[in-house]
C-alpha positions as CSV (number, residue, x, y, z in Angstrom):
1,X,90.0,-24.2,-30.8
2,X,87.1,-26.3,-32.6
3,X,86.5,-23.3,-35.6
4,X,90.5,-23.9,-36.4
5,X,89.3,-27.4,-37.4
6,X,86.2,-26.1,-39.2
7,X,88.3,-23.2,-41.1
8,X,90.9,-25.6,-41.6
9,X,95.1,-25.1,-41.2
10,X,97.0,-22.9,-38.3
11,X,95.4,-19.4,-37.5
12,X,96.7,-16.1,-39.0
13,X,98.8,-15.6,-35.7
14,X,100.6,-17.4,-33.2
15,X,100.0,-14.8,-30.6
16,X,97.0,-13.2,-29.2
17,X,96.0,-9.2,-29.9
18,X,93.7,-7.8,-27.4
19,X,91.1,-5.2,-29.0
20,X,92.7,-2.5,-26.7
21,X,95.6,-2.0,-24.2
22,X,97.8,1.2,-23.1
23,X,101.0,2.0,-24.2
24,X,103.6,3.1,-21.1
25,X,106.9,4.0,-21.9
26,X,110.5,4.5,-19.6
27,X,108.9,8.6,-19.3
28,X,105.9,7.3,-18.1
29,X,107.3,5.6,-15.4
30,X,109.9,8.2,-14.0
31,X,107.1,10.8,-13.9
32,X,105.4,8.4,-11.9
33,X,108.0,7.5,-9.7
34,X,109.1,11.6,-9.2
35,X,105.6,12.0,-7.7
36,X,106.3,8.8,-5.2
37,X,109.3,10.7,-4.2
38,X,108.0,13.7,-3.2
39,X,105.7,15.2,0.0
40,X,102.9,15.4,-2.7
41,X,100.3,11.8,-3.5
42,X,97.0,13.4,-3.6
43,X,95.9,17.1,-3.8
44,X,99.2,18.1,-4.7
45,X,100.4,20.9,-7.6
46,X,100.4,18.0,-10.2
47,X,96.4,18.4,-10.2
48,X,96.6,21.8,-11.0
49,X,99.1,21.0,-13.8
50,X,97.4,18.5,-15.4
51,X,94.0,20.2,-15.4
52,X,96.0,23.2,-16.7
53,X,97.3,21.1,-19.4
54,X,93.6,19.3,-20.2
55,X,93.1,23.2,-20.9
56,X,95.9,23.5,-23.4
57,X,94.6,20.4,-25.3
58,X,90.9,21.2,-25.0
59,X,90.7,24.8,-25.6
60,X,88.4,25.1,-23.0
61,X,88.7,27.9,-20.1
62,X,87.9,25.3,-16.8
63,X,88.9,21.9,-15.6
64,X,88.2,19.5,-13.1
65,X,90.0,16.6,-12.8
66,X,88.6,13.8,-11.0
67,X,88.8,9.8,-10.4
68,X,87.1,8.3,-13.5
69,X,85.1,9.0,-16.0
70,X,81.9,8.0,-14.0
71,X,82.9,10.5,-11.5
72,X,82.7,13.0,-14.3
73,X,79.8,12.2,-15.5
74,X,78.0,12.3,-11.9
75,X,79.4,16.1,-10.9
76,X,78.6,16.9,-14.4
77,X,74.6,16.1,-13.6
78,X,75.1,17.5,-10.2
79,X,76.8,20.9,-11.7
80,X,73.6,20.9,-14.0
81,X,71.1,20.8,-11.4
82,X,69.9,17.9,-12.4
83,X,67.5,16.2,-9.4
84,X,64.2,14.0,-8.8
85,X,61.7,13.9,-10.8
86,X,63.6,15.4,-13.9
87,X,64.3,13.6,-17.4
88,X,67.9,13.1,-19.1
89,X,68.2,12.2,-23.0
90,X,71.3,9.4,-24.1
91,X,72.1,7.1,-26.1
92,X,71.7,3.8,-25.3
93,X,74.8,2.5,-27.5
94,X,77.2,3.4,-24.7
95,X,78.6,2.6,-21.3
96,X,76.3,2.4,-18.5
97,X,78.0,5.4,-16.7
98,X,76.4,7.9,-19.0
99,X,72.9,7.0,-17.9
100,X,73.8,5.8,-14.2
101,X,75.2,9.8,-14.0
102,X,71.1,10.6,-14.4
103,X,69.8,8.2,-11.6
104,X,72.6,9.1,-9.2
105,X,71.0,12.5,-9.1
106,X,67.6,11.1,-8.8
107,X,66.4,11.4,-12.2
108,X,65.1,9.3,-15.1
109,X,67.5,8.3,-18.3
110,X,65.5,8.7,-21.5
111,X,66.9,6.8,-24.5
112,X,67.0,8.3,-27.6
113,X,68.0,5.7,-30.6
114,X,71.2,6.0,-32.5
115,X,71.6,6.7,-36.6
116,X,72.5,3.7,-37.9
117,X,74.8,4.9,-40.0
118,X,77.0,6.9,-37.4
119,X,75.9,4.7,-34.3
120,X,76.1,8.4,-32.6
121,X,72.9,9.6,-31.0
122,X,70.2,10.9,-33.8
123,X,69.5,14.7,-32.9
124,X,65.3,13.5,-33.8
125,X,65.2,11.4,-31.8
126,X,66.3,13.6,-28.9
127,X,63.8,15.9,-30.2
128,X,61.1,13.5,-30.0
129,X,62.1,12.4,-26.4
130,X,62.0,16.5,-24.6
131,X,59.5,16.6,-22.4
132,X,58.4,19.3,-19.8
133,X,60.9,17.1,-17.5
134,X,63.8,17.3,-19.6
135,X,66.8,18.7,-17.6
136,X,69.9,17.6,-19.7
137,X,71.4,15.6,-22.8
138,X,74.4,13.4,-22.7
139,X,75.4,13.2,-25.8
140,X,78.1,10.3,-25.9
141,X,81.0,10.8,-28.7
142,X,81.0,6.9,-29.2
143,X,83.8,5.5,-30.5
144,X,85.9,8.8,-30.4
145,X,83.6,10.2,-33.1
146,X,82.0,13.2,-32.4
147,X,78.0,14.0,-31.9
148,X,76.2,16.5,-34.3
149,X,77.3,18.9,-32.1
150,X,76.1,22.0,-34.0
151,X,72.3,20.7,-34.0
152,X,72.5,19.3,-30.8
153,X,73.4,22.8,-29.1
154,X,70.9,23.9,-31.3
155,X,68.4,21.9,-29.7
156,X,69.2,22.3,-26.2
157,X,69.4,26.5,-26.2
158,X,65.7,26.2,-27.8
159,X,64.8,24.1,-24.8
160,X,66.9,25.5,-21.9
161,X,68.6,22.4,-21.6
162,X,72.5,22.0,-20.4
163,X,74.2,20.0,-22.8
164,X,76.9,17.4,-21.3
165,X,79.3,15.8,-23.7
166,X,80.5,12.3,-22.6
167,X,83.6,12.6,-24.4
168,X,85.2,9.5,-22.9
169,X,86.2,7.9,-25.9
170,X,87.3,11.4,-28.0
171,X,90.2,13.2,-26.3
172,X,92.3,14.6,-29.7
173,X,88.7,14.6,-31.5
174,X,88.1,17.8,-33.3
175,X,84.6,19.4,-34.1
176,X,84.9,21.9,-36.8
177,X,88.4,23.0,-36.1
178,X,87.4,23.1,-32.5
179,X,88.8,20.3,-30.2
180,X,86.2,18.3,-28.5
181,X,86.0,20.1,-24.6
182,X,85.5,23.5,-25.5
183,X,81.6,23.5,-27.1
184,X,79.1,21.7,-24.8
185,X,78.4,23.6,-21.9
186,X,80.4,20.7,-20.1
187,X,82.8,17.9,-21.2
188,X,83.3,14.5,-19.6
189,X,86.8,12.7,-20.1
190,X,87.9,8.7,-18.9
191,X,91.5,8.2,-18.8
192,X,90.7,4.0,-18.3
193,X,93.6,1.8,-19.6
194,X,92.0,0.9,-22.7
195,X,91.5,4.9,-23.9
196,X,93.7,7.0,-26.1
197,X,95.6,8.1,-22.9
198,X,95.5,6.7,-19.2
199,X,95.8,7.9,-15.8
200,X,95.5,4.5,-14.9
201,X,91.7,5.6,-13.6
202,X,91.0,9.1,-14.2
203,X,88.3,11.6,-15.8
204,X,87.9,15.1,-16.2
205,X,85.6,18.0,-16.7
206,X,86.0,20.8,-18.8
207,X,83.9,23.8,-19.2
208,X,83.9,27.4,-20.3
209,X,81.3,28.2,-17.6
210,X,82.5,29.9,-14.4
211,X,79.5,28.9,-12.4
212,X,79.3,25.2,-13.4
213,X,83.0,25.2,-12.9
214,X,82.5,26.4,-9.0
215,X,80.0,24.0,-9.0
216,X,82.3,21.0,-10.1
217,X,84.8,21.9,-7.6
218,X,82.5,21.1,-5.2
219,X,81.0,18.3,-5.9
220,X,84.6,16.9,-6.1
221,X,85.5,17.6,-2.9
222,X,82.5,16.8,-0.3
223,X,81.5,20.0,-1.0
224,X,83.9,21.5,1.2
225,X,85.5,24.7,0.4
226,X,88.2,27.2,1.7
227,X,86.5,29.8,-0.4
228,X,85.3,32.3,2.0
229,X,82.6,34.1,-0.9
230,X,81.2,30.9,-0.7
231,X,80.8,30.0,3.2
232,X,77.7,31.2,5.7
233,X,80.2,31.7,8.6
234,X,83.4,33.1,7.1
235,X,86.6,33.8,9.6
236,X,90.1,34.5,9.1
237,X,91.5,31.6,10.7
238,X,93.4,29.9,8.3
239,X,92.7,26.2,9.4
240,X,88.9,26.8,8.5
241,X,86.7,25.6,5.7
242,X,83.3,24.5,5.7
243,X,80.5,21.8,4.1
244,X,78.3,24.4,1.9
245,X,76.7,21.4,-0.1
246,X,76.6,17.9,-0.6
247,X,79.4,16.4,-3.0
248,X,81.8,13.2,-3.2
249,X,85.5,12.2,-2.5
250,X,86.2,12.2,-6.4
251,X,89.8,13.2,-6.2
252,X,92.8,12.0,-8.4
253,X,95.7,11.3,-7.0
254,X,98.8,13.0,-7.9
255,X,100.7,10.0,-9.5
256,X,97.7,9.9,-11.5
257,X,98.2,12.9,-12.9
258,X,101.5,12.7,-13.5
259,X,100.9,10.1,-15.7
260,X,98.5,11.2,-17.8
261,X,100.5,14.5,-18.3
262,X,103.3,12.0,-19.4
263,X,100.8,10.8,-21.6
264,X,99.5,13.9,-23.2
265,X,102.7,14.7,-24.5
266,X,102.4,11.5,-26.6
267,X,98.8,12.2,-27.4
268,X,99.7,13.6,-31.2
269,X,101.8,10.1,-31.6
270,X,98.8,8.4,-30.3
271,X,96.1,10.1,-32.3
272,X,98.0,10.1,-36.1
273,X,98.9,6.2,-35.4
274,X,95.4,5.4,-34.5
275,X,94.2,7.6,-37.5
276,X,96.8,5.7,-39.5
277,X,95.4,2.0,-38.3
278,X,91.3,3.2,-39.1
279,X,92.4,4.2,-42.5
280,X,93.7,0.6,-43.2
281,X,91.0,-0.9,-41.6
282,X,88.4,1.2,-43.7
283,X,90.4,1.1,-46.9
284,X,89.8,-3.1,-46.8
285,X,86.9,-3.6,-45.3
286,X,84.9,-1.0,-47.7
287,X,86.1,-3.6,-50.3
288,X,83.8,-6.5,-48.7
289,X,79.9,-6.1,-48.9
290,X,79.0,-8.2,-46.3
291,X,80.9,-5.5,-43.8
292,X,79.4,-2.2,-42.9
293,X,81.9,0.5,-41.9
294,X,81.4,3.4,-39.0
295,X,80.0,6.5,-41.1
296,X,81.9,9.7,-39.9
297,X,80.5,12.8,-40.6
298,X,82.6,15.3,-42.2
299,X,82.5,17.9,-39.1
300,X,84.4,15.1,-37.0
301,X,88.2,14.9,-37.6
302,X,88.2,11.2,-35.0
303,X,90.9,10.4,-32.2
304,X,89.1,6.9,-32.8
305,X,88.7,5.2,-29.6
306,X,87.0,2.2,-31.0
307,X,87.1,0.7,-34.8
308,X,83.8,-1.0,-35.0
309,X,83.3,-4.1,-37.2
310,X,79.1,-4.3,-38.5
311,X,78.8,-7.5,-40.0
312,X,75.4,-7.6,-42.5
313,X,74.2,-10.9,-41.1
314,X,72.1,-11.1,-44.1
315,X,74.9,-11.5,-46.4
316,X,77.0,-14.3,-44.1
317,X,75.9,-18.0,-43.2
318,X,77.1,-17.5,-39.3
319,X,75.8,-15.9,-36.3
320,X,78.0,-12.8,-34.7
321,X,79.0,-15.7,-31.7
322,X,80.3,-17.6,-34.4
323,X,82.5,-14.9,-36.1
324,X,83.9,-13.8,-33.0
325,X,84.7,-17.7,-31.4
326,X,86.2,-17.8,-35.2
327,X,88.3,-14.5,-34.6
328,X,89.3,-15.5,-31.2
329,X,90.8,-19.0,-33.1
330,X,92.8,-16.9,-34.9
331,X,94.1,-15.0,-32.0
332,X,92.2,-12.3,-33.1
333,X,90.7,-11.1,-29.9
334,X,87.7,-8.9,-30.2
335,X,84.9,-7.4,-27.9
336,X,81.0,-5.6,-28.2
337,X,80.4,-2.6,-27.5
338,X,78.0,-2.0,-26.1
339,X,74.9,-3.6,-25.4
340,X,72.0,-1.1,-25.1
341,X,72.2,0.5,-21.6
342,X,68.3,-0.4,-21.0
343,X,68.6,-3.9,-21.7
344,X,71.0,-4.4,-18.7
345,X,68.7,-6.6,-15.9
346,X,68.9,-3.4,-13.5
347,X,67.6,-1.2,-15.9
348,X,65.0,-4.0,-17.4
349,X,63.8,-3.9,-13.3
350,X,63.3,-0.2,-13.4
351,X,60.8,-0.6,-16.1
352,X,62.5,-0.2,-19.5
353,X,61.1,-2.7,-22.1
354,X,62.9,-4.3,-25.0
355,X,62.3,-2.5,-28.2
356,X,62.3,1.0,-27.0
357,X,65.4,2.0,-29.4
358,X,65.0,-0.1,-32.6
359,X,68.2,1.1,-34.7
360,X,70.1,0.3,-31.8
361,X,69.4,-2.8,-31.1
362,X,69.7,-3.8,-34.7
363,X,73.3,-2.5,-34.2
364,X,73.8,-4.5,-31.0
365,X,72.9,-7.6,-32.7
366,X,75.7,-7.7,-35.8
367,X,78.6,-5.4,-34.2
368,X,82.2,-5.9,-33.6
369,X,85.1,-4.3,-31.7
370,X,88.6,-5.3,-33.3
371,X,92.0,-4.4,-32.1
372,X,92.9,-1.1,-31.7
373,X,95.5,1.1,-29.9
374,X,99.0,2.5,-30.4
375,X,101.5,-0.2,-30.1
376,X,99.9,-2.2,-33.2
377,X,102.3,-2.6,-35.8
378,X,101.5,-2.5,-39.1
379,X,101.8,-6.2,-39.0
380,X,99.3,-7.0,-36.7
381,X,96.9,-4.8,-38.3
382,X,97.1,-6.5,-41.9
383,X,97.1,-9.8,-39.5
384,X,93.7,-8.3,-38.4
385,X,92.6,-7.7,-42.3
386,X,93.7,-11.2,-42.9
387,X,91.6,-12.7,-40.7
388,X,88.5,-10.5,-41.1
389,X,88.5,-11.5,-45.1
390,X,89.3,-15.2,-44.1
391,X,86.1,-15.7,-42.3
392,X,84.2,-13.5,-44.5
393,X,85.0,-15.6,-47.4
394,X,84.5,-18.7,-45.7
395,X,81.0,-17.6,-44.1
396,X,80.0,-15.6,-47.3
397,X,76.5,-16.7,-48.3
């Protein structure tokens, strides 16, 4: 509590707010507890449903629904083909998971720096990273904002290159009319806590491709199959299935799903009230030069995952440690997202040297996560505001 002293007087709010939490109401919990009730907890017909209903909200033909959001990622690679020796363009301004999914599958993450503008990946520089190597992109929606998509496809059809969307942060986004999960060739959901709806732990992958969706299925499931098209040594005995390929016990439970289809009955609620708290945000902070707001381009209508807070370091007499210990005294409770993927000790051991994305790292260095979810009421947002142009003023050079 020492920054209350140097700030001087009580903080904006007696209580703290977290940057993100989920919202579970009375529905949420029965649809829960109907599942516990019946002969169904895992491979049940609530799987079916609620990739049916990912469907619905996606647009997109195929889903897969699977344990997390890393899981997604990994069949996604898999489903691609992608193995040793080969190359796979991201961001580095994201979660590990969308570069992990690459060396799970034996191949090397290429990091391609962000705009600075957008903090989405910068279609040149994927360009300038394709090499004979290349396999795949993962293009990460950060923040809930959606990638260039239009250019990026672009890119990838000129290069023979399967385009994976890490949409982990964007369920509700829409790309030109189109809801993200129905353009790249596959889509990558997380249904953690802290995202616009939960499953508890959950992901998903959509597609429009019949083959990559067979291949999903798969890799899901150990790579057993009942699917007699698909086995060397077909019978008719109705006990038998068979190992055709190598895959993972990435299953979701039933429960899970039923909570999340809970959930995405609540998504419109979810997506107009975080809409709702971004255009506050942006509407004060656009007022304060020493604040640089997330850029959205106009083919992106945002589910935002994640409002972003850039302070221009330049134009304030603190360091970004001392804004957020000065946040967190007035119960403000903020988090960083992310630092580049590269710079993580694992990665620094595999060879990866500081520098390689400048843009990015610039970003890392000034950025921000404040409080953002459903149950934030309008009070606690302007509480929010209220501290953001308290310290601004006070640290304004």
């Amino acid at each position: 509590m020492e920054k209350l002293a140097i700030l001087g007087g009580s903080p904006v709010r007696q209580t703290p707010l977290s940057y993100g939490r989920q919202y579970i109401d009375e529905e949420d919990i029965q649809a829960v507890a109907e599942v516990l009730r019946s002969d169904f907890l895992t491979c049940g017909p609530k799987v079916t449903e609620l990739e049916q209903a990912l469907c619905q909200v996606t647009g997109a033909k195929y889903c897969v629904a699977v344990n997390s959001g890393t899981a997604a990622l990994h069949i996604a690679a898999m489903a691609a083909g992608v193995g040793e020796g080969d190359e796979v363009i991201t961001t580095p301004i994201t979660f590990a998971a969308s570069a992990n999914c690459a060396l799970y599958c034996g191949a090397r993450p290429v990091f391609a720096d962000i705009n600075p503008r957008t903090y989405n990946i910068d279609p040149k520089a994927i360009r300038r990273c394709i090499t004979p190597r290349t396999k795949a992109v993962v293009a990460v929606d950060f923040t809930g904002q959606a990638v260039q998509l239009e250019e990026i496809l672009g890119i990838c059809r000129k290069h023979h290159l399967t385009l994976i969307e890490d949409a982990a942060h964007a369920i509700g986004t829409c790309y030109q009319g189109r809801p993200v999960g129905s353009i790249a060739d596959m889509t990558a959901f997380s249904f953690h806590p802290v995202k616009t709806v939960t499953a508890g732990e959950g992901g998903a992958v959509t597609t429009n491709d019949e083959a990559l969706y067979q291949k999903l299925l798969l890799a899901r499931t150990h790579g057993i199959t009942r699917d007699r098209s698909q086995m060397a040594h077909p019978t008719d005995d109705p006990w038998y299935n068979e190992q055709v390929s190598l895959g993972y016990n990435y299953r979701i439970t039933d429960f899970q799903c039923a909570l999340l289809l809970s959930q995405l009955k609540k998504l419109p609620l979810f997506r107009a009230r975080r809409k709702a708290i971004v255009e506050k945000y942006d509407a004060a902070f656009l007022q304060l030069p020493e604040i640089q707001v997330q850029e959205e381009i106009p083919e992106s209508d945002t589910t935002r995952h994640l409002y972003i807070l850039r302070l221009r370091s330049g134009m304030l007499n603190c360091t970004r440690r001392e804004f957020f210990d000065a946040l967190h005294a007035e119960n403000i409770y903020s988090q960083v997202h992310y630092l580049p993927v590269y710079r993580h000790s694992y990665y620094e051991k595999l060879g990866y040297p500081k520098g390689l994305c400048p843009n990015a790292e610039a970003y890392y260095e000034e950025v921000l996560s404040l409080p953002l979810y459903y149950s934030l009421t309008d009070s606690d947002v302007e509480d929010v505001i209220h501290a953001v142009n308290k310290l601004v003023a006070y640290y304004r050079k």
